[in-house]
C-alpha positions in Angstrom: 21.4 -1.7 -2.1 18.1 -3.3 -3.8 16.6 -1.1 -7.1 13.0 -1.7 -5.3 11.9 -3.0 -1.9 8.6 -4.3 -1.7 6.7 -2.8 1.4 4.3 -5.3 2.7 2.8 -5.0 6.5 1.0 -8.2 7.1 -1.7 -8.4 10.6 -3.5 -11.7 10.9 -3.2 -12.7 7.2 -2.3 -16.9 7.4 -4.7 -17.4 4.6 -2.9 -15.1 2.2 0.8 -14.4 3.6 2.6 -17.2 1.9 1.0 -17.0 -1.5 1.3 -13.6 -1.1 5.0 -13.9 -0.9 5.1 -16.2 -3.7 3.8 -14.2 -6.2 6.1 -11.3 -5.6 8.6 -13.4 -5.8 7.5 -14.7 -9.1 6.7 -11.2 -10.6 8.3 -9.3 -13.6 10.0 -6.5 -13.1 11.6 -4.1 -14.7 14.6 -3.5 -12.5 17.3 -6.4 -11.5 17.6 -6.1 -7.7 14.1 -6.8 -5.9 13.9 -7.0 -1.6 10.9 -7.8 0.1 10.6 -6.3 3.3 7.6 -7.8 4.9 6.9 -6.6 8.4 4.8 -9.3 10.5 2.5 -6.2 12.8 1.8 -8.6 15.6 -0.5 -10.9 14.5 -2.4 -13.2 16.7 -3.6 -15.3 14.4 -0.9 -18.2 12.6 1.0 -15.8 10.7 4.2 -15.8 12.1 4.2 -19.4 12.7 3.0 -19.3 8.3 6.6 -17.5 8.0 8.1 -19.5 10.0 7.2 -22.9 8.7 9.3 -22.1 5.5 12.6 -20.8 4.4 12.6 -18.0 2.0 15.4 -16.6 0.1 17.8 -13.8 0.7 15.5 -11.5 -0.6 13.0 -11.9 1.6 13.1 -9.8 4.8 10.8 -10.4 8.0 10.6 -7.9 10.5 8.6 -8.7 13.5 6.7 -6.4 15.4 5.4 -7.6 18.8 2.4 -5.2 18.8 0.2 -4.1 15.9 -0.3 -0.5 15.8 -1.9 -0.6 12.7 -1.1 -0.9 8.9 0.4 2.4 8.8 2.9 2.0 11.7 4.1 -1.6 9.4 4.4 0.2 6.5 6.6 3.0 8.4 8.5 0.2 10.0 9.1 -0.9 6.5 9.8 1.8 5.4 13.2 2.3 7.5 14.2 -0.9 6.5 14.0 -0.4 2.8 17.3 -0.2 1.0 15.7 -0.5 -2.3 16.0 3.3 -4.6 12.6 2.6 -5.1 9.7 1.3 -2.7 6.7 -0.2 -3.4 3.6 -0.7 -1.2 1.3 -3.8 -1.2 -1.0 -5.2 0.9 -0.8 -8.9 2.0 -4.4 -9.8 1.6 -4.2 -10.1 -2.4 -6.7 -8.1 -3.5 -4.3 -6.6 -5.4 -2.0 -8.3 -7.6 1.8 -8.4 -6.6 2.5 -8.8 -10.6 1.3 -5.5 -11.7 4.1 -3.0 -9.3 5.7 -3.6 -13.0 2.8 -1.0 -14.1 3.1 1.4 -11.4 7.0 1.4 -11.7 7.2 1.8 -15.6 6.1 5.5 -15.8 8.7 6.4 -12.8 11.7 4.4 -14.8 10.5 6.8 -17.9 10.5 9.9 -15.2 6.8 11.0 -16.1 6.4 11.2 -12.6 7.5 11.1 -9.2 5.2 9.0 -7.3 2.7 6.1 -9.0 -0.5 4.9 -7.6 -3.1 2.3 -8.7 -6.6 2.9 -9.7 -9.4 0.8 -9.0 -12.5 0.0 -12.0 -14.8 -0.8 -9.7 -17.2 -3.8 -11.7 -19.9 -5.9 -9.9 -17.2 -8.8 -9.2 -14.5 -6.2 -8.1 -16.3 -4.2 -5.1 -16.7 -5.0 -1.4 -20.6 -3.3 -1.7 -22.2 -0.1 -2.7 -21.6 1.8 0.2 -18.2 0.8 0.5 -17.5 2.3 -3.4 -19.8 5.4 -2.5 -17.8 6.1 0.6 -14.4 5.8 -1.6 -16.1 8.6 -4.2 -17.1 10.5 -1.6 -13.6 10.4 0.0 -11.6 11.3 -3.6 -14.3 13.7 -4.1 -13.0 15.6 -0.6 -9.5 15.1 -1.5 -9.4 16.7 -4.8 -11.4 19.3 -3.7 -8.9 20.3 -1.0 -5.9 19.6 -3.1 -6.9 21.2 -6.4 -5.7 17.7 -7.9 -8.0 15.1 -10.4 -7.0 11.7 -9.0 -9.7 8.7 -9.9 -8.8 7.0 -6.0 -6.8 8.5 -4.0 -6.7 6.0 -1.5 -5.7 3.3 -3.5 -3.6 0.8 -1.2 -0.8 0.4 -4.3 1.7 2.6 -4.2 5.2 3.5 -5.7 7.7 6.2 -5.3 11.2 6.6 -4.5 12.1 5.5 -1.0 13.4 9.0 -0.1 11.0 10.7 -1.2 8.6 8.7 0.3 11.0 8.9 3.4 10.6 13.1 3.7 6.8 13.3 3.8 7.4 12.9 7.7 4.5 10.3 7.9 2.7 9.7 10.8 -0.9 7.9 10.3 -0.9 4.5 12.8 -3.5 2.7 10.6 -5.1 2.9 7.3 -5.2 6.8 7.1 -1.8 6.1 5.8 -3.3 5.2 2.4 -4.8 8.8 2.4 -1.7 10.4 3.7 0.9 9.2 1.5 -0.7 11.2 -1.6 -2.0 13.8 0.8 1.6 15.1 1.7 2.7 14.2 -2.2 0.6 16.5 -3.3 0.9 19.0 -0.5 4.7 18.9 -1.2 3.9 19.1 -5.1 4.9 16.1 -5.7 3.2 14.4 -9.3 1.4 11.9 -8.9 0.6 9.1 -11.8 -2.0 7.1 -12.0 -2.1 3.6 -13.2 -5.1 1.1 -13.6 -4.9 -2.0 -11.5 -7.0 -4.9 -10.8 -8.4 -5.3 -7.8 -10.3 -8.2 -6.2 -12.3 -7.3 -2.8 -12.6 -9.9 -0.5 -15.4 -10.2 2.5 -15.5 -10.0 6.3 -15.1 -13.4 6.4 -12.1 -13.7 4.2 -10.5 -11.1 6.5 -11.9 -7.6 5.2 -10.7 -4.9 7.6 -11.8 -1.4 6.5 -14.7 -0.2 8.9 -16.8 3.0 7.9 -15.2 4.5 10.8 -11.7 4.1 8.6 -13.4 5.9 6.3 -14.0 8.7 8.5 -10.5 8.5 9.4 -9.1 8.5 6.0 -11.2 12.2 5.7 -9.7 13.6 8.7 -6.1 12.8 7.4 -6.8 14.4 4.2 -8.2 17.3 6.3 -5.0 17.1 8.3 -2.8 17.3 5.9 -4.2 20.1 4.0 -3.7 22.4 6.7 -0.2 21.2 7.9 
């Protein structure tokens, strides 16, 4: 059994996938025992043949998925096949940095909380585009007010929390409502929730930028879901 299990659901990402491995391989953390659990969500670009060009170590874990279903069904997937006591969530697209879990995972260690999430500082070389950073206020604006919380961005794609915990919110979001549901159903459960500053590093449509406005809509509905489940 791992101390942490790095959740990582990667869908046409042959840019980024092998760096992205690298550095969480390389990264410092602050337990012994680190898994990656990487779930390859049917791709049709060269991903899989990426992975498959290399050997990785032990620690690495590739589970391959014929058919994407979306981020959210990878990081379930993931999810099941964690064996860490602790799981983290990362994208594969490196826009966030694989080196900074260590943040999110230090307040849990000291028990100030029982679930850690990253927030963005949105800064001129940091943000996809103003409507895209409106939409996001507009969205943690909604979820606060249905949760009674005070979270900066609550649909921050970092995220770190026990695996059974994170196990027993009984998740169910396909694609990226996940990011909204995770600390939906935390919160609904009264769960705390920390937050921890990250760096963040958008890149464009052409580098492989997935969120759509009509995510967006989605990521509202699943708070609205959630709230009255």
């Amino acid at each position: 059994m791992a101390d942490l299990s790095v959740l990582m659901s990667a869908y046409n990402e042959e840019a980024t996938i092998a760096r992205a491995i690298e550095r969480v391989l390389a990264a410092d953390y602050p337990v012994d025992d680190v898994e990656l659990v990487l779930v390859q969500n049917g791709s049709t670009d060269r991903t899989a043949e990426v992975l498959s060009a290399r050997t990785w170590p032990d620690s690495v874990r590739i589970i391959e998925v014929d058919h994407n279903r979306g981020k959210g069904a990878g990081i379930r997937t993931g999810l099941e096949h964690a064996s860490g006591h602790w799981s983290a969530i990362i994208d594969a697209d490196l826009e966030y940095d694989p080196g900074e879990i260590r943040l999110l995972l230090d307040p849990l260690l000291e028990g100030k909380a029982d679930a850690a999430i990253g927030t963005r500082l949105f800064q001129s070389h940091s943000a996809y585009g103003f409507w895209y950073v409106a939409g996001n206020r507009v969205i943690n604006l909604a979820a606060n007010m249905l949760y009674n919380s005070w979270l900066s961005d609550i649909c921050n794609c970092f995220k770190v929390g026990e695996t059974r915990t994170l196990r027993s919110l009984d998740l169910s979001e396909d694609g990226f409502g996940i990011d909204a549901e995770i600390p939906a159903r935390l919160l609904r459960a009264g769960y705390k929730i920390y937050e921890v500053p990250v760096t963040y590093s958008a890149r464009s449509r052409e580098e492989g930028k997935k969120l759509t406005a009509a995510d967006g809509a989605r990521l509202m509905a699943t708070l609205v879901r959630c709230r009255l489940r």
